[in-house]
C-alpha positions as CSV (number, residue, x, y, z in Angstrom):
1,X,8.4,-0.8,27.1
2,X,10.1,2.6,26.2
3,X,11.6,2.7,23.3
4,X,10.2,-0.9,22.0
5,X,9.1,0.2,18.7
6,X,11.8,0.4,17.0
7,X,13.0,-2.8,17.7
8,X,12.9,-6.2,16.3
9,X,11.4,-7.1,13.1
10,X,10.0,-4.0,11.0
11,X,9.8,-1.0,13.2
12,X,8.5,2.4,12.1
13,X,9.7,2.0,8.7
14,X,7.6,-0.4,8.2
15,X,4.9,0.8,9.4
16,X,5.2,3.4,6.9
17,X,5.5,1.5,4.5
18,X,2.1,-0.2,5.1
19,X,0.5,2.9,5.7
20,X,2.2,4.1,2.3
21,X,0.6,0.8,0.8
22,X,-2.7,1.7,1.9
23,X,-3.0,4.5,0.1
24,X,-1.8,3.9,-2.7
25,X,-4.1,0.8,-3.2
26,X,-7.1,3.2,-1.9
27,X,-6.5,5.6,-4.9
28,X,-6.4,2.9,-7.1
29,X,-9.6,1.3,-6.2
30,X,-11.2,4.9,-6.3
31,X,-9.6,5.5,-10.3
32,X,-11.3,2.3,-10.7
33,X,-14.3,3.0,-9.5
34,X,-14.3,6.6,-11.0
35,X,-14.3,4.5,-13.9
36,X,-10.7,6.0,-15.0
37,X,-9.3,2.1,-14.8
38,X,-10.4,-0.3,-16.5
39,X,-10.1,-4.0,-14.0
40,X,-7.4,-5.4,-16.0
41,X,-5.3,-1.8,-15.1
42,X,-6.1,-2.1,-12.1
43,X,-5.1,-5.5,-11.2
44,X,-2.0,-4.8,-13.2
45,X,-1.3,-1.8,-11.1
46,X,-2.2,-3.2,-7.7
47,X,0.3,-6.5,-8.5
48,X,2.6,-4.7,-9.3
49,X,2.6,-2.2,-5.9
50,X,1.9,-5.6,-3.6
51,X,5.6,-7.2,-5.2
52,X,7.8,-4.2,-4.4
């Protein structure tokens, strides 16, 4: 199994990407909540991070 990660499909890029992903939506549901995004911004901005 050595070595296995960074085979195949994804590997630790994309890992990093998710995690990346994560935290980006997490801050945007917290400007939300903090009341410094309205819903419509913040479906706007969280579309908009999910297609790239």
């Amino acid at each position: 199994m050595r070595g296995r990660l960074g085979r195949g499909r994804g590997g630790p890029g994309l890992l990093a990407g998710v995690d990346q992903l994560h935290t980006q939506l997490t801050k945007l549901g917290e400007l939300r909540q903090a009341g410094l995004l309205t819903d419509e911004e913040f479906a706007t901005q969280k579309a908009r991070l999910l297609q790239s």
